[in-house]
C-alpha positions as CSV (number, residue, x, y, z in Angstrom):
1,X,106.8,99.4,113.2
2,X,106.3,102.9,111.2
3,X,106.9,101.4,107.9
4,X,104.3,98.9,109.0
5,X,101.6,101.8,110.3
6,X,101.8,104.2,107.6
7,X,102.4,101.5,104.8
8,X,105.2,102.6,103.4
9,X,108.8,102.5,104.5
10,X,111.4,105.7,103.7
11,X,114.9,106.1,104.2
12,X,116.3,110.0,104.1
13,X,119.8,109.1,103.0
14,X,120.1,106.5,105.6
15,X,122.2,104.5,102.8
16,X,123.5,106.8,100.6
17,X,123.9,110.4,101.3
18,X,122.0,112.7,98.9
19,X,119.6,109.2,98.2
20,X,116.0,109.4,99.3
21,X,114.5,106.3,99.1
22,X,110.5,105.5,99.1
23,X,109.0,101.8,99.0
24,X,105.6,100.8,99.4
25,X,104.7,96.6,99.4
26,X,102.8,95.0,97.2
27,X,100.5,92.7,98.3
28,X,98.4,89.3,97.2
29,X,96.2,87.5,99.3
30,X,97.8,89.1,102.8
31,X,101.3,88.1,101.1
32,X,104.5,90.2,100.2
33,X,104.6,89.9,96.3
34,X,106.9,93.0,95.3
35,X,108.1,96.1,96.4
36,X,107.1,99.5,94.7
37,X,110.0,102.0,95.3
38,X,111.1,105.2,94.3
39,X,114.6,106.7,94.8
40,X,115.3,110.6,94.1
41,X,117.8,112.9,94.9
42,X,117.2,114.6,98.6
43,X,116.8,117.9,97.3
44,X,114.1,116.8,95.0
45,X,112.1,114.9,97.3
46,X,112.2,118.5,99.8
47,X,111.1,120.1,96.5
48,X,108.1,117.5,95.7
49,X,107.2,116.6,99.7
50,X,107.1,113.6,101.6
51,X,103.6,113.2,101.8
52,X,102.7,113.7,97.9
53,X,105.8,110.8,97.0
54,X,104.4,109.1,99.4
55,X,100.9,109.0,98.0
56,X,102.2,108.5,94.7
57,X,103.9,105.2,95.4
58,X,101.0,103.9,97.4
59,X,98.7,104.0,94.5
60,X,100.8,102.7,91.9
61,X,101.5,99.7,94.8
62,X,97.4,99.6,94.8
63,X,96.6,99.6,91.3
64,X,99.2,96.8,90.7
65,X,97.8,94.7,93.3
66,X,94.7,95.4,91.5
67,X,95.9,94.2,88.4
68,X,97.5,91.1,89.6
69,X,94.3,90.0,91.8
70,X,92.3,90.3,88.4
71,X,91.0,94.4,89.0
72,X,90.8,96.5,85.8
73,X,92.0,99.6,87.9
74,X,93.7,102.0,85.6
């Protein structure tokens, strides 16, 4: 339900410990095409923040939708 309300889903070494893992969907037509993640030591993502990573995914997730539903988006 989180993943779902902020778009993105995280997992703080949930999997691995010492993994941080980021993934926002990509989407066509209302339907799961792909997933957009990025994976980075834990220290690094306290370094960076959660928020800016978390931007960062979401756009490149939105400009490829963009390209694949035809958008010129760079």
């Amino acid at each position: 339900a989180a993943a779902r309300r902020q778009g993105f889903a995280c997992n703080r070494e949930e999997w691995i410990p010492g993994l941080w893992v980021l993934a926002a969907p990509v989407r066509m037509a209302g339907s799961l095409q792909a997933v957009v993640a990025l994976a980075v030591p834990s220290a690094r993502a306290a370094e960076s923040g959660e928020d800016l990573l978390a931007q960062r995914v979401l756009k490149a997730a939105a400009r490829i939708e963009a390209r694949l539903g035809g958008g010129d988006e760079k």
